[in-house]
C-alpha positions as CSV (number, residue, x, y, z in Angstrom):
1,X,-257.8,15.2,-0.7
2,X,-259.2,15.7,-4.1
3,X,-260.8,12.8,-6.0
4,X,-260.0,11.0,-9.2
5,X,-263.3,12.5,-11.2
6,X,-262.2,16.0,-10.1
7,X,-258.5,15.5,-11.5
8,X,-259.9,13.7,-14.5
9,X,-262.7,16.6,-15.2
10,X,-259.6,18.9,-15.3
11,X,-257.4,16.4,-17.7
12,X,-261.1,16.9,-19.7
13,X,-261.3,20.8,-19.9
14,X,-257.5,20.9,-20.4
15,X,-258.0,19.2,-23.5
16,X,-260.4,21.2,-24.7
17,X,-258.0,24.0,-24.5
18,X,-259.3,25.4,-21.6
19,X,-257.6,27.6,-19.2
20,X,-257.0,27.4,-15.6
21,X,-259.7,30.3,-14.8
22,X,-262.8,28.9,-17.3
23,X,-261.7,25.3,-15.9
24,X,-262.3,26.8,-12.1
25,X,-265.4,28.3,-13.2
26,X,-266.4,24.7,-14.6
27,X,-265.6,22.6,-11.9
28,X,-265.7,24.8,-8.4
29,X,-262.3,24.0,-7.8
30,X,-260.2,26.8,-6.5
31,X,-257.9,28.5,-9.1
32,X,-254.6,27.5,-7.1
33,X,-255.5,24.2,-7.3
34,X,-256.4,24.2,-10.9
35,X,-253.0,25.9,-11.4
36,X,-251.3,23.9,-9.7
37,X,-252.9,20.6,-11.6
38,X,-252.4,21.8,-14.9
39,X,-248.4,22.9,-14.1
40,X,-247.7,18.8,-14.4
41,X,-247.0,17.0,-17.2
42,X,-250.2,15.5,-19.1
43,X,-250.3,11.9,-18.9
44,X,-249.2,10.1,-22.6
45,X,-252.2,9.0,-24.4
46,X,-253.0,5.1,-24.4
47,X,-251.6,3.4,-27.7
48,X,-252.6,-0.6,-28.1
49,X,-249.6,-0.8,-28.5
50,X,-246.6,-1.9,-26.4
51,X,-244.3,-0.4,-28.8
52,X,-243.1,3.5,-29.0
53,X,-245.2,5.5,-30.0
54,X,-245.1,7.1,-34.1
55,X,-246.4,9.9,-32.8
56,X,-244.5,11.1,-29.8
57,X,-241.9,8.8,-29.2
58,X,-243.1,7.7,-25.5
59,X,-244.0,4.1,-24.7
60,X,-247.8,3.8,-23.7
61,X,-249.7,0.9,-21.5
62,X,-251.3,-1.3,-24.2
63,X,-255.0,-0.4,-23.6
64,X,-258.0,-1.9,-25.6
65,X,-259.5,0.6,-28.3
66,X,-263.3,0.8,-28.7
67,X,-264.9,-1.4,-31.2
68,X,-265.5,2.0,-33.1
69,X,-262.2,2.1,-33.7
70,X,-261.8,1.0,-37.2
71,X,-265.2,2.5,-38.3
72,X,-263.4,5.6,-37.4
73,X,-260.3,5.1,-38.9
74,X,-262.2,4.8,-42.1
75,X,-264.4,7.7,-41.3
76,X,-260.6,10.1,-41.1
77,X,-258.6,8.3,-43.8
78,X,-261.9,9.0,-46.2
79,X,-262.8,13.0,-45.5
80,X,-261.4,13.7,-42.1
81,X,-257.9,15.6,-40.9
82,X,-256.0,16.4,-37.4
83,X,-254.6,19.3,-36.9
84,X,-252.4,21.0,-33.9
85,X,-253.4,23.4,-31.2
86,X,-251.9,25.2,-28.0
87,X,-250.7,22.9,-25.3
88,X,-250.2,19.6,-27.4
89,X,-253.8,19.7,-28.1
90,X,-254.9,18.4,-31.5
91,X,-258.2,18.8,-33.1
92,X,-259.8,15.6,-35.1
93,X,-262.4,16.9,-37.8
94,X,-264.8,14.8,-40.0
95,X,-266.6,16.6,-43.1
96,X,-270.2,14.7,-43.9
97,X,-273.1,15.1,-45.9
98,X,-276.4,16.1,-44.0
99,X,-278.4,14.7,-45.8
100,X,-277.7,11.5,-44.3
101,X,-278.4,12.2,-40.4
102,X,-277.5,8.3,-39.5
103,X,-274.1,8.7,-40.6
104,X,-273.8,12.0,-38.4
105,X,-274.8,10.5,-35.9
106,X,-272.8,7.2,-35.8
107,X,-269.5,9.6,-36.3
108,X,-270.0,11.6,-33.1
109,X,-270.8,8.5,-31.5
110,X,-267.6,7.1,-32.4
111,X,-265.5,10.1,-32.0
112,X,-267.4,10.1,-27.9
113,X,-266.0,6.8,-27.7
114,X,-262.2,7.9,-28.3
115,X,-262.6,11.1,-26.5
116,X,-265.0,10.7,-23.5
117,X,-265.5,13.6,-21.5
118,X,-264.8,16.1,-24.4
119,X,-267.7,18.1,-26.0
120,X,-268.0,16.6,-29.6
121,X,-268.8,20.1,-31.9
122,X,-270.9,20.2,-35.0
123,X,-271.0,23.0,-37.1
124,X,-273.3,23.2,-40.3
125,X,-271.2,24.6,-44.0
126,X,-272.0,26.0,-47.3
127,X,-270.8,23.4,-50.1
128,X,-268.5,24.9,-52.2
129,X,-269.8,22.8,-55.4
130,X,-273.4,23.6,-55.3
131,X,-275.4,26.7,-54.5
132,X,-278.1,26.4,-51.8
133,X,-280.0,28.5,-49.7
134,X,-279.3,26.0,-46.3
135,X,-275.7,24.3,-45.1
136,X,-275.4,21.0,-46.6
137,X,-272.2,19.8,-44.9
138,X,-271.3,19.3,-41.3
139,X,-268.3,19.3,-39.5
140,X,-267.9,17.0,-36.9
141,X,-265.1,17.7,-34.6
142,X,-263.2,17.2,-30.7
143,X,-260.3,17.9,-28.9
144,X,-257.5,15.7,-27.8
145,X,-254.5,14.7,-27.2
146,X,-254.6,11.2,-27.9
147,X,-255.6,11.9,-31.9
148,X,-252.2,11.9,-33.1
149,X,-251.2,8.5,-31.4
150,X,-254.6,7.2,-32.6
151,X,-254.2,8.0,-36.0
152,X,-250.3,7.9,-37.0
153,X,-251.3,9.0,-40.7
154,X,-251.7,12.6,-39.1
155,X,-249.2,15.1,-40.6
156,X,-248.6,18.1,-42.5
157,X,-249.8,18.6,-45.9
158,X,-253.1,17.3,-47.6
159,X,-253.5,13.0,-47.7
160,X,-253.3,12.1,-51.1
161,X,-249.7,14.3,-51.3
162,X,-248.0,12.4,-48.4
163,X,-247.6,8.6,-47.8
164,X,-249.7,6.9,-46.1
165,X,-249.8,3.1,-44.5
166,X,-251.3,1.7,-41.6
167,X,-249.0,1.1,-38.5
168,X,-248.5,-2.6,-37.4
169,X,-251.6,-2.6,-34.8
170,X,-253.6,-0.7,-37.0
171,X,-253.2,-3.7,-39.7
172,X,-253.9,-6.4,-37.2
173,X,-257.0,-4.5,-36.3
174,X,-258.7,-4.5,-39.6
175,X,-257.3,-8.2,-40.3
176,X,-259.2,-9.2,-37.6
177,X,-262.2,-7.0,-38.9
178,X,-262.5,-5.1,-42.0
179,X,-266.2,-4.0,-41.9
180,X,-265.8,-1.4,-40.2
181,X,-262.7,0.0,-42.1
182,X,-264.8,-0.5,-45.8
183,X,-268.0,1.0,-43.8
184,X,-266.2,4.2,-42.8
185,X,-264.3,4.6,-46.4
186,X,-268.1,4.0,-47.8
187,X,-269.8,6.4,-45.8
188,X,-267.4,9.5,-46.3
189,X,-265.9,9.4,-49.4
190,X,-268.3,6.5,-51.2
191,X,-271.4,5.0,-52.4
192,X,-273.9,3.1,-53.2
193,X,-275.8,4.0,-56.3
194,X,-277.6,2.1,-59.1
195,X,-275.7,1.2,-62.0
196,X,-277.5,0.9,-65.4
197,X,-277.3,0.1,-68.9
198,X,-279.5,-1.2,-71.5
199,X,-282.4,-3.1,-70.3
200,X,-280.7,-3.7,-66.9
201,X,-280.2,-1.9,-63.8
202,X,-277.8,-3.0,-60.7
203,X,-276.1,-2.0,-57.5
204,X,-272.7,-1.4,-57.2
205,X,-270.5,0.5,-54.6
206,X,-267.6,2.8,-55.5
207,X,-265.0,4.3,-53.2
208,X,-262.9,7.9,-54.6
209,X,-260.1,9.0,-53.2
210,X,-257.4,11.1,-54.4
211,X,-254.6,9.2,-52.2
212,X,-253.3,6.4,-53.6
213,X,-252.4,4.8,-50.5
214,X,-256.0,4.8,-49.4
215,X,-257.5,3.4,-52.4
216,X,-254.8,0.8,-52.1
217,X,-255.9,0.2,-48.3
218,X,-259.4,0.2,-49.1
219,X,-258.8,-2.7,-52.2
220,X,-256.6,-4.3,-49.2
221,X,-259.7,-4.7,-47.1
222,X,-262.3,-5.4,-49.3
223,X,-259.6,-8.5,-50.2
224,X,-259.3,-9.2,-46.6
225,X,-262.9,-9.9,-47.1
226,X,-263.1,-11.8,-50.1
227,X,-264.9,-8.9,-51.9
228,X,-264.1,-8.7,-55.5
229,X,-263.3,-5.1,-56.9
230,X,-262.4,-3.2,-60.1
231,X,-260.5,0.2,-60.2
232,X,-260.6,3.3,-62.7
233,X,-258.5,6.3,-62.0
234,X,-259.1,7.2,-58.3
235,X,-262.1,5.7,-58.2
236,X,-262.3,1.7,-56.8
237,X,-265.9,-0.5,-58.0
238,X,-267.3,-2.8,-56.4
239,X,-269.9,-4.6,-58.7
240,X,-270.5,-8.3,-58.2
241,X,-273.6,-9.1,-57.3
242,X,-272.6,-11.8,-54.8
243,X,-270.3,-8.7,-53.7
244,X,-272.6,-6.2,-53.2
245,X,-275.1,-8.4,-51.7
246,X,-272.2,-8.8,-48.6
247,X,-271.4,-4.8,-48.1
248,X,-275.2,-4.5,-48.1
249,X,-275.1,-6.9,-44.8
250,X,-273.3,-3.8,-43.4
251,X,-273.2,-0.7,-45.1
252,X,-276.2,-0.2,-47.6
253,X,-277.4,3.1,-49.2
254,X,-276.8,5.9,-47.1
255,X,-279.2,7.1,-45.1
């Protein structure tokens, strides 16, 4: 009789897009039973919640999301994508600076927490804006199933060109919360900087986005909490003192 850690490593590998023989080699399971394992239907990934799913239509047990949830779902709405592989497995990629190590580092941390058991991949890029001798981007990517019924803005076609709203329990979540939504759209595709003019120098926050759906969600949350903002075309301001002073409790420069 095998055991649930041996069924669940194989759930792992076959979401990595493993085949039976490298998954055998993996685990020391015979090939049969590997096989035979990967013949059934994958479970439905966990939504929280109750209702069907946008994504594929099933109904999933309401299961509680990691409180890096949100922080991710900023992190993907600002500079991330999903696309689809072999077998209903979908790949979730984040593009980040390196220059800003902490960031990295809190993104694979958060993607781990979505997709445990599945190798989180960085790989190092040239920047297509500015000529250097070393990568200065990262990619920070896994394999799942789950990622479309994570993240129903997934679909075909670049962000700002589609619509894009949050689903019912994606709403509530950040309603409860918004930090970590207004930290993830800072961190990829914001910043902090110092704003200056004669005889004065200040800092303000700014958030660019092509989408206007996004921009709108980010304005959403910063109202949610009781941030004050400004917009300009695609970019969104944030430049109150008294405002800055709060997204400094939890986002800061980058670093």
């Amino acid at each position: 009789m095998r055991g649930p850690e041996e069924v669940a490593a194989v759930e792992a590998l076959r979401a990595e897009g493993r085949n039976a023989s490298e998954i055998a080699r993996s685990t020391g399971l015979p090939r049969s039973t590997v096989r035979d394992w990967l013949t059934r239907p994958a479970p439905p990934p966990a939504t929280p919640s109750g209702l069907p799913c946008e994504a594929c239509g099933g109904a999933h047990a309401i299961t509680p999301l990691p409180a890096s949830y949100v922080y991710l779902l900023g992190l993907y709405l600002g500079d991330g994508c999903i696309s689809a592989h072999p077998r209903g497995v979908h790949r979730m990629r984040i593009f980040l600076d390196l220059r800003y190590p902490g960031i990295v580092s809190d993104c694979v941390a958060a993607i781990q927490d979505h997709a445990p058991g599945n190798r989180v991949g960085m790989q190092h890029q040239f920047s297509h804006y500015v000529e250097r001798d070393e990568p200065s981007n990262v990619e920070v990517s896994a394999y799942s199933k789950s990622w479309p019924c994570l993240f129903p803005q997934h679909g075909p076609g670049r962000k700002h060109e589609r619509r894009i709203v949050l689903a019912p329990w994606q709403r509530e979540l950040v309603e409860r919360d918004p930090r970590g939504l207004l930290r993830g759209l800072i961190q990829s595709d914001g910043c902090r900087f110092m704003n200056t003019g004669r005889n004065w120098r200040s800092p303000r926050y700014s958030f660019r986005n092509l989408s206007d759906d996004i921009r709108r969600i980010f304005c959403d949350a910063c109202d949610l909490f009781g941030v004050r903002w400004t917009i300009a075309p695609h970019t969104v301001y944030v430049s109150r003192k008294a405002d800055v002073a709060l997204l400094d409790e939890f986002i800061g420069p980058k670093a």
